[in-house]
C-alpha positions in Angstrom: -121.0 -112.4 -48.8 -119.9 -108.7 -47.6 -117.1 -108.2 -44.9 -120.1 -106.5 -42.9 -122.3 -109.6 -42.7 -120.6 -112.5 -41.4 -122.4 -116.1 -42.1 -122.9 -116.3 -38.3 -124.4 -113.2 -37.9 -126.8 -113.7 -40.9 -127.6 -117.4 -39.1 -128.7 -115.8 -36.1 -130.7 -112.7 -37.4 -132.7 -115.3 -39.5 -133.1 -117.5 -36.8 -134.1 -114.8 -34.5 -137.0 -113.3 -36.5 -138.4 -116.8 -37.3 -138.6 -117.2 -33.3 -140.3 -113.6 -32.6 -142.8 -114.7 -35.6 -143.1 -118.2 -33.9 -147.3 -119.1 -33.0 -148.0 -115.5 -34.5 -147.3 -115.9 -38.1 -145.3 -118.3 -40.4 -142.7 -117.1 -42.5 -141.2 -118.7 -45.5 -138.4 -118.3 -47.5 -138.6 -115.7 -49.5 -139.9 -113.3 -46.5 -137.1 -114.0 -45.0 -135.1 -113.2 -47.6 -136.9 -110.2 -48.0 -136.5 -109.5 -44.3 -132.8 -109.9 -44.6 -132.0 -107.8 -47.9 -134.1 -104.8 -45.9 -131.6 -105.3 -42.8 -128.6 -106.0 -44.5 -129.1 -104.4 -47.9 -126.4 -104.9 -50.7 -123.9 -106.7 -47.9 -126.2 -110.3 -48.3 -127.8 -112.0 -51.9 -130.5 -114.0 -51.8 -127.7 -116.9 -52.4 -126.5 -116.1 -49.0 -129.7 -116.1 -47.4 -130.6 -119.9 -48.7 -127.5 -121.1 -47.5 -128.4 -119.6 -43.8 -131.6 -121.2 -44.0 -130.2 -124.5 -45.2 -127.8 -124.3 -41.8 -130.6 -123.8 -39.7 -132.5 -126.7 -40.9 -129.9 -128.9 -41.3 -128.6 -128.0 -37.8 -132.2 -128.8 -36.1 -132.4 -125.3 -35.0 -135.4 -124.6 -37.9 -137.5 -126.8 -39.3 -139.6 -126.8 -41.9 -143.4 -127.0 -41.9 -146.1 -128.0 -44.9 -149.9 -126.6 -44.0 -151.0 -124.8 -47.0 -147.3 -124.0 -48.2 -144.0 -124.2 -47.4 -143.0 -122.6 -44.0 -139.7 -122.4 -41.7 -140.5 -122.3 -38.3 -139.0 -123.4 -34.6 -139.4 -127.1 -33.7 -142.8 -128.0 -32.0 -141.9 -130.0 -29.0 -144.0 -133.0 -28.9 -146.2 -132.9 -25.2 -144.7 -136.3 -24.6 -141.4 -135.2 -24.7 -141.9 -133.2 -21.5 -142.7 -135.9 -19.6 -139.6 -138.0 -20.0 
């Protein structure tokens, strides 16, 4: 990855535009990646970008979703949850 683009800041730009999407629209992978070479330009790969989506997901911070296709979203709090 570029000097410009750390792995932390590519982390959180992903994870921000998947939350200002969230209930709106679904986003997968390759938007996202698409999203992030438009910001970023030449400073991140697509490489880089799957590895900041796996981080995400494996971190619980993004999950992903399977209605119609493959989609990263938020976690969906369960309504039982927020009675406990």
């Amino acid at each position: 990855m570029a000097d410009s683009v750390s792995k932390e800041e590519l982390v959180e730009s992903i994870y921000q535009e998947v939350a200002k999407v969230q209930g709106k629209k679904q986003l997968k992978a390759g938007d996202l990646t698409k999203l992030m070479i438009k910001k970023y330009g030449d400073a991140v790969s697509k490489n880089d970008v799957k590895f900041a989506i796996k981080e995400l997901i494996d971190s619980g911070r993004c999950v992903y979703t399977y209605f119609g296709g493959s989609f990263i979203e938020l976690p969906h709090e369960e309504g039982a949850a927020k009675h406990i």
